[in-house]
PQR file with spaces between the fields and no chain letter, atoms N, CA, C, O and H, PARSE charges and radii, in Angstrom:
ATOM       1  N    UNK     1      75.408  208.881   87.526 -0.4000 1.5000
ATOM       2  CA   UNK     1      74.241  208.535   86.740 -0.0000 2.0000
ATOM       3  C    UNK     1      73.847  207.089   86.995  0.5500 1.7000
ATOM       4  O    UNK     1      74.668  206.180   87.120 -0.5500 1.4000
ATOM       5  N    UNK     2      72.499  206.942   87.063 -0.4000 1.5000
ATOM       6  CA   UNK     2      72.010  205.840   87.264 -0.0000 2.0000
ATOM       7  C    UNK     2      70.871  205.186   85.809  0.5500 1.7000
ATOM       8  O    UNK     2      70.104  205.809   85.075 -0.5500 1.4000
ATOM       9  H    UNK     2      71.833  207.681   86.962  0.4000 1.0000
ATOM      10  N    UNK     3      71.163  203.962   85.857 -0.4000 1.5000
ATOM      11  CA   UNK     3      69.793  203.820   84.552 -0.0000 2.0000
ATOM      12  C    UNK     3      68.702  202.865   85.476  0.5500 1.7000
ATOM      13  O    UNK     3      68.896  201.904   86.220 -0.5500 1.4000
ATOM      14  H    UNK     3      71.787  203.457   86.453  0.4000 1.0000
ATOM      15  N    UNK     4      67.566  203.539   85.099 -0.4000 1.5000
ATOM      16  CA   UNK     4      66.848  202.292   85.971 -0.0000 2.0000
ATOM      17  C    UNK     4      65.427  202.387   84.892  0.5500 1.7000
ATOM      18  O    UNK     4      64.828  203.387   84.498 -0.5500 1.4000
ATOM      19  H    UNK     4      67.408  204.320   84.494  0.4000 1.0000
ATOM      20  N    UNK     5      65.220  201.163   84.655 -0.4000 1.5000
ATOM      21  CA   UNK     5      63.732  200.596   83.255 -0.0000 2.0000
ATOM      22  C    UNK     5      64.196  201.402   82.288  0.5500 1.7000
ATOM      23  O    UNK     5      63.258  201.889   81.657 -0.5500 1.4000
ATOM      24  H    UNK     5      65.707  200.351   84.976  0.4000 1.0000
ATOM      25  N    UNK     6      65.481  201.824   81.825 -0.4000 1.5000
ATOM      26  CA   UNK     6      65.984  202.092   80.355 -0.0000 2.0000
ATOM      27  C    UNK     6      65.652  203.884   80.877  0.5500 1.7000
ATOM      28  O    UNK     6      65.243  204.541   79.920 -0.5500 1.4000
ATOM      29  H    UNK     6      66.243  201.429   82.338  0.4000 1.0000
ATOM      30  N    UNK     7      65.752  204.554   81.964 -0.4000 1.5000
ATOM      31  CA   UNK     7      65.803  205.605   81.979 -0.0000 2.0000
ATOM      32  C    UNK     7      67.061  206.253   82.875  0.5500 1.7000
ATOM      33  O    UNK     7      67.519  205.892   83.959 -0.5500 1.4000
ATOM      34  H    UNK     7      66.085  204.020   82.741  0.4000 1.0000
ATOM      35  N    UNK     8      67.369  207.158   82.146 -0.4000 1.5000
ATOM      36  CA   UNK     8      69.401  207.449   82.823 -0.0000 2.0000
ATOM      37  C    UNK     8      68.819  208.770   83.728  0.5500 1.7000
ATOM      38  O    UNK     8      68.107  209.678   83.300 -0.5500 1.4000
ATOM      39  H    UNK     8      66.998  207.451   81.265  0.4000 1.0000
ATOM      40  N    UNK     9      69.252  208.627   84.870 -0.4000 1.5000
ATOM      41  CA   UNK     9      68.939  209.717   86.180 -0.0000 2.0000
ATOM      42  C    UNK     9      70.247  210.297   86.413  0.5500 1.7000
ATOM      43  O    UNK     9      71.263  209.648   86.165 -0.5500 1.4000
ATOM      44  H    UNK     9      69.831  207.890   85.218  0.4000 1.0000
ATOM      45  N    UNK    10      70.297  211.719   86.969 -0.4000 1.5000
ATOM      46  CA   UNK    10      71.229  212.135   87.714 -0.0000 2.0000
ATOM      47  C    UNK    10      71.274  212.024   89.456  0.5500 1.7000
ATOM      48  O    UNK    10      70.264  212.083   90.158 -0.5500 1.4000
ATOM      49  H    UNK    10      69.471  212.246   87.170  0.4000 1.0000
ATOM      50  N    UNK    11      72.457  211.879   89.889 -0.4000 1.5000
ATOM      51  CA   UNK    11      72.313  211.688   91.045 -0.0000 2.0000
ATOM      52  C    UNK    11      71.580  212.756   91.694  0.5500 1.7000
ATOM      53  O    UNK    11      71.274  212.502   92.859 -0.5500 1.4000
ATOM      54  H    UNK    11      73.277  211.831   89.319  0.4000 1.0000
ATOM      55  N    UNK    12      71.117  214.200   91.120 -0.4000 1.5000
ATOM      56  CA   UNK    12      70.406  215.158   91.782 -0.0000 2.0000
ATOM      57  C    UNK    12      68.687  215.108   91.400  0.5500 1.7000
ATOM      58  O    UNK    12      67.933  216.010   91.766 -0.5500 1.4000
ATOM      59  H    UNK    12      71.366  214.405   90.173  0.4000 1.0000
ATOM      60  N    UNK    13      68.202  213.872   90.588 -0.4000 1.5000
ATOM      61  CA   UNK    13      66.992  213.385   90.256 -0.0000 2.0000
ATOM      62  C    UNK    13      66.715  212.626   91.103  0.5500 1.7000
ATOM      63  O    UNK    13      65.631  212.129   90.800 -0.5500 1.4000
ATOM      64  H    UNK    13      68.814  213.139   90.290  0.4000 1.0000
ATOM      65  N    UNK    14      67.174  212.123   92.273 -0.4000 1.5000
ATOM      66  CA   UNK    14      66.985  211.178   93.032 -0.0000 2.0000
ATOM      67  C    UNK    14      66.883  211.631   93.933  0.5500 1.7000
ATOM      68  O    UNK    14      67.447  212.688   94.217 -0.5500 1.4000
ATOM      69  H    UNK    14      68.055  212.527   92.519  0.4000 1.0000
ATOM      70  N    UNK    15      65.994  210.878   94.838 -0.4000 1.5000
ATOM      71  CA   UNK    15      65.478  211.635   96.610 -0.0000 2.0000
ATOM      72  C    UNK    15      67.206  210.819   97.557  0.5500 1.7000
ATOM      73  O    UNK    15      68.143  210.101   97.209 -0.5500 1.4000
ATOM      74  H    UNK    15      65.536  210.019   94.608  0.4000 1.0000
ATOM      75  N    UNK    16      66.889  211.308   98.447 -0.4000 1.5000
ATOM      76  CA   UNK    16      67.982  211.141   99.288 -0.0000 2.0000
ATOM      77  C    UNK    16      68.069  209.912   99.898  0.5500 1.7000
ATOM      78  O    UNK    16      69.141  209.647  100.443 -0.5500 1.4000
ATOM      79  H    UNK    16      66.127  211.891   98.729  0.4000 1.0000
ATOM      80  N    UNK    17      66.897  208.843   99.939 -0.4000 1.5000
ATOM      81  CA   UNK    17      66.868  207.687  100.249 -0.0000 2.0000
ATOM      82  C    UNK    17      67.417  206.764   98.910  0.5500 1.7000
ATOM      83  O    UNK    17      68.177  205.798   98.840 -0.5500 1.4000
ATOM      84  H    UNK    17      66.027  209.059   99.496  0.4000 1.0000
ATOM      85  N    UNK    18      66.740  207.455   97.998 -0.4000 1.5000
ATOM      86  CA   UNK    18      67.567  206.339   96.615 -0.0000 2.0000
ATOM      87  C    UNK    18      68.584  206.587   96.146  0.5500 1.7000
ATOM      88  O    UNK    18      69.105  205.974   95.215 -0.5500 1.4000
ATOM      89  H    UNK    18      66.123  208.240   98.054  0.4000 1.0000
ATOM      90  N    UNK    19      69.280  208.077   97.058 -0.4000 1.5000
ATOM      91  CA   UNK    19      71.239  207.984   96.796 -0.0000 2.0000
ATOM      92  C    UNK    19      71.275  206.988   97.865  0.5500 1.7000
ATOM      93  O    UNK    19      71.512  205.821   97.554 -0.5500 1.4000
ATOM      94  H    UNK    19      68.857  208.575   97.815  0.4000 1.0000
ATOM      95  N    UNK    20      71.079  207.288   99.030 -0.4000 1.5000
ATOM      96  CA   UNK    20      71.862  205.789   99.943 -0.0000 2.0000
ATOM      97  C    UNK    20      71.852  204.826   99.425  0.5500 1.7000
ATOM      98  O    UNK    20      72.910  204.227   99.232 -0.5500 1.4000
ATOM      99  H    UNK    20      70.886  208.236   99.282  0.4000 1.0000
ATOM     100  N    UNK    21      70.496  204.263   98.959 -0.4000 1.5000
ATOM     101  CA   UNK    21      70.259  202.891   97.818 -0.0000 2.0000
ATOM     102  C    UNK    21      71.585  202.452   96.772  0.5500 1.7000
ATOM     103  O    UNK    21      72.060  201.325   96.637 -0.5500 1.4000
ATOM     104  H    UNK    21      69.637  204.750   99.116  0.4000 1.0000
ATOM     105  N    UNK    22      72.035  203.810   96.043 -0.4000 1.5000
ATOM     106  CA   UNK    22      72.589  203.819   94.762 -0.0000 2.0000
ATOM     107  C    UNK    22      74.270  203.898   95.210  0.5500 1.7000
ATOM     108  O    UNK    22      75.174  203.614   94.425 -0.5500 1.4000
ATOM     109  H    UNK    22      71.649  204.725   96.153  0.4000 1.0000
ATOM     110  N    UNK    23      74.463  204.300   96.491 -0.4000 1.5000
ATOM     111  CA   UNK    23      75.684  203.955   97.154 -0.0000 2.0000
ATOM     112  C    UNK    23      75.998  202.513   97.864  0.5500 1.7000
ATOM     113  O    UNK    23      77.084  201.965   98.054 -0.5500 1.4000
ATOM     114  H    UNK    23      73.728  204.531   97.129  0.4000 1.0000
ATOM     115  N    UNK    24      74.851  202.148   98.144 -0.4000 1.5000
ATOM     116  CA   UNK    24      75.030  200.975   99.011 -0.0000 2.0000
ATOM     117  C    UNK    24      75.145  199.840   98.057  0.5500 1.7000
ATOM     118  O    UNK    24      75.990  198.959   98.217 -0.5500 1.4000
ATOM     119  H    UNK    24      73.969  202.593   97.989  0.4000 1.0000
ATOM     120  N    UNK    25      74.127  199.854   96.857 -0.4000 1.5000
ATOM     121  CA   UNK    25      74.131  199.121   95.705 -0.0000 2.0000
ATOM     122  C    UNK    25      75.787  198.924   95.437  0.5500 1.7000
ATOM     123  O    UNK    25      76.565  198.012   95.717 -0.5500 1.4000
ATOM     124  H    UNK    25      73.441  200.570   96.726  0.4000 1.0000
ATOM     125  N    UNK    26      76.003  200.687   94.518 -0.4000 1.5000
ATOM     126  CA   UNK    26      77.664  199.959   94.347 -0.0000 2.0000
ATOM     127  C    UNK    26      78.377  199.421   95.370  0.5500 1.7000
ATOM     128  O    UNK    26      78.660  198.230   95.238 -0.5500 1.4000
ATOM     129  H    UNK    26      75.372  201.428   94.291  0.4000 1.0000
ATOM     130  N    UNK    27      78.806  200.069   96.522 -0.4000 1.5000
ATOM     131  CA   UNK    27      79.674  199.357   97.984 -0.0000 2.0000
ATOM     132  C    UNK    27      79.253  197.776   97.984  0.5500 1.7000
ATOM     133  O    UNK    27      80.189  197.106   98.421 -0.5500 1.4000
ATOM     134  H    UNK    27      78.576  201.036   96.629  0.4000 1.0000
ATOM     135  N    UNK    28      78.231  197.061   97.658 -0.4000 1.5000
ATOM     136  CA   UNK    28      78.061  195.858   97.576 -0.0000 2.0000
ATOM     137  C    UNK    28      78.421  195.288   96.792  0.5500 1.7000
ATOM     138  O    UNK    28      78.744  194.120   97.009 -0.5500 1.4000
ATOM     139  H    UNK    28      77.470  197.605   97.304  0.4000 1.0000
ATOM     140  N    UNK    29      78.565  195.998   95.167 -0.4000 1.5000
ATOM     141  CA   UNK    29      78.905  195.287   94.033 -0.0000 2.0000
ATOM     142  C    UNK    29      80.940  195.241   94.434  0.5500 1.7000
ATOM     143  O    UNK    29      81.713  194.284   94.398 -0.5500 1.4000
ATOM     144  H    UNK    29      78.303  196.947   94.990  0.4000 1.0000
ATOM     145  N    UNK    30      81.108  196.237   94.668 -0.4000 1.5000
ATOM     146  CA   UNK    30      82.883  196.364   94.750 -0.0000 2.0000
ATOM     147  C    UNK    30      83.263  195.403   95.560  0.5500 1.7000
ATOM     148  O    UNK    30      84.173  194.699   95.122 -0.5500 1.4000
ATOM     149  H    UNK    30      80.479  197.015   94.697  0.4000 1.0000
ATOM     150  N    UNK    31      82.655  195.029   97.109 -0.4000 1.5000
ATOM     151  CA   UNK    31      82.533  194.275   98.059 -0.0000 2.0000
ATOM     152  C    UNK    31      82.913  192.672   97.462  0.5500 1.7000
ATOM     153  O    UNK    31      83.774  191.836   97.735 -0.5500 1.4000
ATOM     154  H    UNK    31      81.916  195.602   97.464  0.4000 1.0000
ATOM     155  N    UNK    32      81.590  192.768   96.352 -0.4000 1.5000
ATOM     156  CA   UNK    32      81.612  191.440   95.641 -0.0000 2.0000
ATOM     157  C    UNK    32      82.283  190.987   94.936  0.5500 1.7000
ATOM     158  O    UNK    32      82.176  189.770   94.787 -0.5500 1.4000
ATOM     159  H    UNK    32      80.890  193.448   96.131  0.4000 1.0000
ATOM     160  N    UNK    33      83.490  191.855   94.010 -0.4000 1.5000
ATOM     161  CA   UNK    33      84.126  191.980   93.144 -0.0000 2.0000
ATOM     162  C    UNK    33      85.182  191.474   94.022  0.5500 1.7000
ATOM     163  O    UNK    33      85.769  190.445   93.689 -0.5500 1.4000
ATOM     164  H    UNK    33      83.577  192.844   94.131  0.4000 1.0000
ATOM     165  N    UNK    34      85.588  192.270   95.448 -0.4000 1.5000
ATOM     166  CA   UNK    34      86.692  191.769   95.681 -0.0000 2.0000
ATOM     167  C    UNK    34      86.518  190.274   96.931  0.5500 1.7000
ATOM     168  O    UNK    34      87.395  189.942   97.729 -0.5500 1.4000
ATOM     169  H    UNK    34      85.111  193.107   95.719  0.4000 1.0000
ATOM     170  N    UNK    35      85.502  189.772   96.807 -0.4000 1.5000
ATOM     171  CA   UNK    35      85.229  188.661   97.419 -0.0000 2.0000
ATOM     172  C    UNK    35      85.394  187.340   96.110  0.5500 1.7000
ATOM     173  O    UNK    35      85.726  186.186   96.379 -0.5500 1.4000
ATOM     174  H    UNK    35      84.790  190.041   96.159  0.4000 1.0000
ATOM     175  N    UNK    36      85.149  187.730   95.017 -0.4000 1.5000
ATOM     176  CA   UNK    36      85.360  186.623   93.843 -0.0000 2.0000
ATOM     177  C    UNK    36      86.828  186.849   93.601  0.5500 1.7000
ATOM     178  O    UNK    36      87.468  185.811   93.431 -0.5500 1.4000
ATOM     179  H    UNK    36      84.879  188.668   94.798  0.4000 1.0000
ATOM     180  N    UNK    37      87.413  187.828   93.555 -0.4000 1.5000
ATOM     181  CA   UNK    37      88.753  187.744   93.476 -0.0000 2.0000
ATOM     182  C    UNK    37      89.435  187.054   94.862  0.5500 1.7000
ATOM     183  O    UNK    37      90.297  186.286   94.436 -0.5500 1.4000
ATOM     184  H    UNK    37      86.893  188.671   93.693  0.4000 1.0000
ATOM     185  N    UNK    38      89.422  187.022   95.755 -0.4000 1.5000
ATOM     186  CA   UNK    38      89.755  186.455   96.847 -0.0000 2.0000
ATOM     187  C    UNK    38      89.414  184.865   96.871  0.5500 1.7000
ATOM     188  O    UNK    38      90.255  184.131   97.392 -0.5500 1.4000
ATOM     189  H    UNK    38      88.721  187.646   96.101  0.4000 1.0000
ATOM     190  N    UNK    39      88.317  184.333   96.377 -0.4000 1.5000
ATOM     191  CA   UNK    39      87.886  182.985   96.299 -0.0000 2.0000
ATOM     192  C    UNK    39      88.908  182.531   95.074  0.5500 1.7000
ATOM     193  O    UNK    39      89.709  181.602   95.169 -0.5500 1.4000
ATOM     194  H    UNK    39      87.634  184.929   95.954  0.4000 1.0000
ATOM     195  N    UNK    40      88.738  183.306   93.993 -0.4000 1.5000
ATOM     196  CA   UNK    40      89.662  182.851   92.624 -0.0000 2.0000
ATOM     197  C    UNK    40      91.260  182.390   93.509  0.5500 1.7000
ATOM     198  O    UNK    40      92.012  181.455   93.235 -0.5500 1.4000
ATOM     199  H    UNK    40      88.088  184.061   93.916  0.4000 1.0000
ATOM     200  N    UNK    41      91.429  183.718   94.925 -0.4000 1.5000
ATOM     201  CA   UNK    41      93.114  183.546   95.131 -0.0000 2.0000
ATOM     202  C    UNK    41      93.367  181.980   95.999  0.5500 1.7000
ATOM     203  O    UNK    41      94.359  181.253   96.050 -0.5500 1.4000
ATOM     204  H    UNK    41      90.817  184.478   95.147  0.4000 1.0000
ATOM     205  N    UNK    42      91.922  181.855   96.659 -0.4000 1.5000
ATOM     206  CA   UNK    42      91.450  180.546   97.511 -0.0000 2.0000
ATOM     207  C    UNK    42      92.212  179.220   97.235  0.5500 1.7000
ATOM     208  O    UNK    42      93.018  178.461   97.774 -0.5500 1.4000
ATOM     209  H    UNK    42      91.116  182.445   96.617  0.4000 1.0000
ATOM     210  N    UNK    43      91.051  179.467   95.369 -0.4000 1.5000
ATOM     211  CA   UNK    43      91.290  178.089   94.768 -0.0000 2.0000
ATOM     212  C    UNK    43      92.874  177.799   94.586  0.5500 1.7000
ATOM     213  O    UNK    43      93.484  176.807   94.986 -0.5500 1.4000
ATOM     214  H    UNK    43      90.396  180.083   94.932  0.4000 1.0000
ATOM     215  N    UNK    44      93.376  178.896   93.894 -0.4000 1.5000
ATOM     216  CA   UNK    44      94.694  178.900   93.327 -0.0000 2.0000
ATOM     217  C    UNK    44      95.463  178.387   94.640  0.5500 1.7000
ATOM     218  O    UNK    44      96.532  177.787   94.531 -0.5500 1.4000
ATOM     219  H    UNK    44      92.881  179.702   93.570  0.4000 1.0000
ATOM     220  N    UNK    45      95.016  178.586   95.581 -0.4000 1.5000
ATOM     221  CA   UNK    45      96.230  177.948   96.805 -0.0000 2.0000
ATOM     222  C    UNK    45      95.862  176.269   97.571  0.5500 1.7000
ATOM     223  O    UNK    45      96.503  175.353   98.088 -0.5500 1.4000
ATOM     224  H    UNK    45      94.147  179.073   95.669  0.4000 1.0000
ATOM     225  N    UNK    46      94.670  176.542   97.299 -0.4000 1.5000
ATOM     226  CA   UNK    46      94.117  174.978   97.105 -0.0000 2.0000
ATOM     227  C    UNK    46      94.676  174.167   96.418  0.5500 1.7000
ATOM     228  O    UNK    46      95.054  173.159   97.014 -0.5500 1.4000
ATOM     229  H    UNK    46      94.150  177.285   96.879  0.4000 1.0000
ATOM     230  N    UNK    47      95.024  174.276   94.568 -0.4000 1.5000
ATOM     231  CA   UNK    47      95.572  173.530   94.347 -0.0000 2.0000
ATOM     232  C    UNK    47      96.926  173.523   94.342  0.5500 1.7000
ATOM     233  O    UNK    47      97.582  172.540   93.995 -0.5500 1.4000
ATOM     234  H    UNK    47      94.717  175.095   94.084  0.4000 1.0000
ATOM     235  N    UNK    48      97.527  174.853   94.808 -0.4000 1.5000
ATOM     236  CA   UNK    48      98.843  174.645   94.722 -0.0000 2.0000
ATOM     237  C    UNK    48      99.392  173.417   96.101  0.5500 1.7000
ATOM     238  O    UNK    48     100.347  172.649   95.978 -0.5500 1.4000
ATOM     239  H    UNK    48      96.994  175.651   95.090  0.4000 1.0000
ATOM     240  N    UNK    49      98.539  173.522   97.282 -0.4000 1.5000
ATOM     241  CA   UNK    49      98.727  173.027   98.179 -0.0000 2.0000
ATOM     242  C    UNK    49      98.189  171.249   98.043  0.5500 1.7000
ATOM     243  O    UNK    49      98.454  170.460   98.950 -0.5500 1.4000
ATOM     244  H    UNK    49      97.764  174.145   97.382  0.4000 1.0000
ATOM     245  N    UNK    50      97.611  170.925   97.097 -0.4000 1.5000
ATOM     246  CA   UNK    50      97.210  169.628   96.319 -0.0000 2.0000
ATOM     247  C    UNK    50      98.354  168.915   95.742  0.5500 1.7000
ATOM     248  O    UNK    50      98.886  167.817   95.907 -0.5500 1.4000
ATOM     249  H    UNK    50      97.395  171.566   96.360  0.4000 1.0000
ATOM     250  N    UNK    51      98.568  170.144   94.867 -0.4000 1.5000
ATOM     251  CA   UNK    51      99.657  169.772   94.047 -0.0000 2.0000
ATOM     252  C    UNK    51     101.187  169.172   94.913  0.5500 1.7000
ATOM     253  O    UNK    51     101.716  168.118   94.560 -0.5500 1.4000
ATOM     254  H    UNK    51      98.136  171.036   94.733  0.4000 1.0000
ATOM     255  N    UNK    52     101.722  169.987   96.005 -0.4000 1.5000
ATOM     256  CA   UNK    52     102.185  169.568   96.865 -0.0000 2.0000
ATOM     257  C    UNK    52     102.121  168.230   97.619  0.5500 1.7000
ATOM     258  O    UNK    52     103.019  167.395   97.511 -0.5500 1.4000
ATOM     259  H    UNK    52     101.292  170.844   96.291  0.4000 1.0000
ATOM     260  N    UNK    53     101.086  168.059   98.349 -0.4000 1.5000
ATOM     261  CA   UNK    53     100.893  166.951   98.429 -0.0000 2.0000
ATOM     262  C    UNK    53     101.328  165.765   97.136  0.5500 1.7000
ATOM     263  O    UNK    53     102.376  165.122   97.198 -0.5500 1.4000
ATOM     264  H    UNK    53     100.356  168.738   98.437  0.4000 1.0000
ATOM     265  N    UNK    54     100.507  165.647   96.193 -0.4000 1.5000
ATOM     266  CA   UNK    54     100.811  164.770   95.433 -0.0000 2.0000
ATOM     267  C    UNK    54     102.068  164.421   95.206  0.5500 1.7000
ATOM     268  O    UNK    54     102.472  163.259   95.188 -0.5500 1.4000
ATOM     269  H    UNK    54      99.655  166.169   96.142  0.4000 1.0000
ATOM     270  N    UNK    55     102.913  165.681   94.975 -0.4000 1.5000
ATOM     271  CA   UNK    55     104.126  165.487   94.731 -0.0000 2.0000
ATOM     272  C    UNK    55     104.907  164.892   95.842  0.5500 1.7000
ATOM     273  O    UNK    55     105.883  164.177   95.616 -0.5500 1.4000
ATOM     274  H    UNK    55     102.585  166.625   94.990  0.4000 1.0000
ATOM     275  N    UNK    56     104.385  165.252   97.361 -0.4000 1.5000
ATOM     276  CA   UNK    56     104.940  165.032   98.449 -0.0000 2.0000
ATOM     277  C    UNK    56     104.895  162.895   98.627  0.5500 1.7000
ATOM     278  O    UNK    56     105.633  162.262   99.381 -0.5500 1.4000
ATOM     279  H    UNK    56     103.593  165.833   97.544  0.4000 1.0000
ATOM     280  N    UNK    57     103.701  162.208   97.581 -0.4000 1.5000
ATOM     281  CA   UNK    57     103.412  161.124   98.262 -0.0000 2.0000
ATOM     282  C    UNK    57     103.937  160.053   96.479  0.5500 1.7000
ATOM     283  O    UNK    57     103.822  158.843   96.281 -0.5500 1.4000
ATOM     284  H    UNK    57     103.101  162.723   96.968  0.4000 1.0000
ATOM     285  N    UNK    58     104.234  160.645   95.961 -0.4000 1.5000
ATOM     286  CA   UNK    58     105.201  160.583   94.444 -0.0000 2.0000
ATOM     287  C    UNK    58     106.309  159.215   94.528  0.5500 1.7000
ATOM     288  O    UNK    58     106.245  158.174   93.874 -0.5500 1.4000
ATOM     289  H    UNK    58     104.327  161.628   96.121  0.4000 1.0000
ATOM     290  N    UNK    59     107.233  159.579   95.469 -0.4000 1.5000
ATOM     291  CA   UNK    59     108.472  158.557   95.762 -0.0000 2.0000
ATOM     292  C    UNK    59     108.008  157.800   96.594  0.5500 1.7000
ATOM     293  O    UNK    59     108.541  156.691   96.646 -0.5500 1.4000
ATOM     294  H    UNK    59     107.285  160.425   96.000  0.4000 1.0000
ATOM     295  N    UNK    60     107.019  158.046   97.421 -0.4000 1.5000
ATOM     296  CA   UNK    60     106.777  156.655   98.467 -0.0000 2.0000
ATOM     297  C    UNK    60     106.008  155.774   97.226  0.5500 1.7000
ATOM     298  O    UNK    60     106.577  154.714   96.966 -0.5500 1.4000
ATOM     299  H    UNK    60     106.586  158.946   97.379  0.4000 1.0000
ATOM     300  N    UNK    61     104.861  156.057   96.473 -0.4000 1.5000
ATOM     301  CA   UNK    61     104.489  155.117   95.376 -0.0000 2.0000
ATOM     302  C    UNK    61     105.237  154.403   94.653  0.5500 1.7000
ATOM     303  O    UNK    61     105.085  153.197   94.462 -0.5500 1.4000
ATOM     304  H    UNK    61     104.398  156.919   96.684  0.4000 1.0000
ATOM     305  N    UNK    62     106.369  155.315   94.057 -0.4000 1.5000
ATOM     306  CA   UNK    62     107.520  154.572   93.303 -0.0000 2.0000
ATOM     307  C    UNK    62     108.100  153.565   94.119  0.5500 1.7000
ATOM     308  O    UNK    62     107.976  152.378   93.817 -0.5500 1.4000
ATOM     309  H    UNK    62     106.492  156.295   94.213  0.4000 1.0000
ATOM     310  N    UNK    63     108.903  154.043   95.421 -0.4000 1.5000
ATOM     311  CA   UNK    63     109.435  153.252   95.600 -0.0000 2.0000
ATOM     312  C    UNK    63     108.816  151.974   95.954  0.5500 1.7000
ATOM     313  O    UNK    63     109.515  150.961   95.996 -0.5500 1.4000
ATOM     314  H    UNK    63     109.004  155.007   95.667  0.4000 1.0000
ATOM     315  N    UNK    64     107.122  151.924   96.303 -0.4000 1.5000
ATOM     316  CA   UNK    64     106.368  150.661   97.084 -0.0000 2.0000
ATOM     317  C    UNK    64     106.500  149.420   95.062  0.5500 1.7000
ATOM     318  O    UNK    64     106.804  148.240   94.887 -0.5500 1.4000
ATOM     319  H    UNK    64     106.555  152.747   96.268  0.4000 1.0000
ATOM     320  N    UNK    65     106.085  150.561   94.025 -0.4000 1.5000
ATOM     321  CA   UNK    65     106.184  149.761   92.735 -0.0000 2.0000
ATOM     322  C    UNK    65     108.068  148.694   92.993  0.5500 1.7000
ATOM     323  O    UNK    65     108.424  147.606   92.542 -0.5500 1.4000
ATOM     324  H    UNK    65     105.838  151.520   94.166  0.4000 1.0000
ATOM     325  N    UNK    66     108.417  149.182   93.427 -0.4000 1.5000
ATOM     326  CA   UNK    66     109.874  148.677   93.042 -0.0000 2.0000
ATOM     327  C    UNK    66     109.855  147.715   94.048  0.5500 1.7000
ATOM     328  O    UNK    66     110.823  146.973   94.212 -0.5500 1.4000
ATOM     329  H    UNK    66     108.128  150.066   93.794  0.4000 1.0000
């Protein structure tokens, strides 16, 4: 089922060009779903790899304070 301007269709109300539409639509949305999840996994290694660093340059600071 599709809703389109507040009206709910069956997929057998639809011509055969606006099922491809209504397939391709979702395949893009899932596509997208798992492209924001992948950027979310991005960041998370971004800063883990930040975080690293920092920690990596930690004792040379200390020790330059001393």
């Amino acid at each position: 089922m599709i809703t389109i301007d507040e009206v709910t269709y069956t997929e057998d109300d639809l011509n055969e060009v606006a099922q491809i539409h209504v397939k391709r639509i979702n395949d893009l949305r899932e596509e997208s779903a798992q492209l924001g999840m992948m950027l979310e996994e991005k960041n998370v290694l971004i800063s883990a790899y930040a975080n690293a660093i920092r920690e990596s340059v930690k004792p040379v600071e200390e020790a330059e304070e001393a």
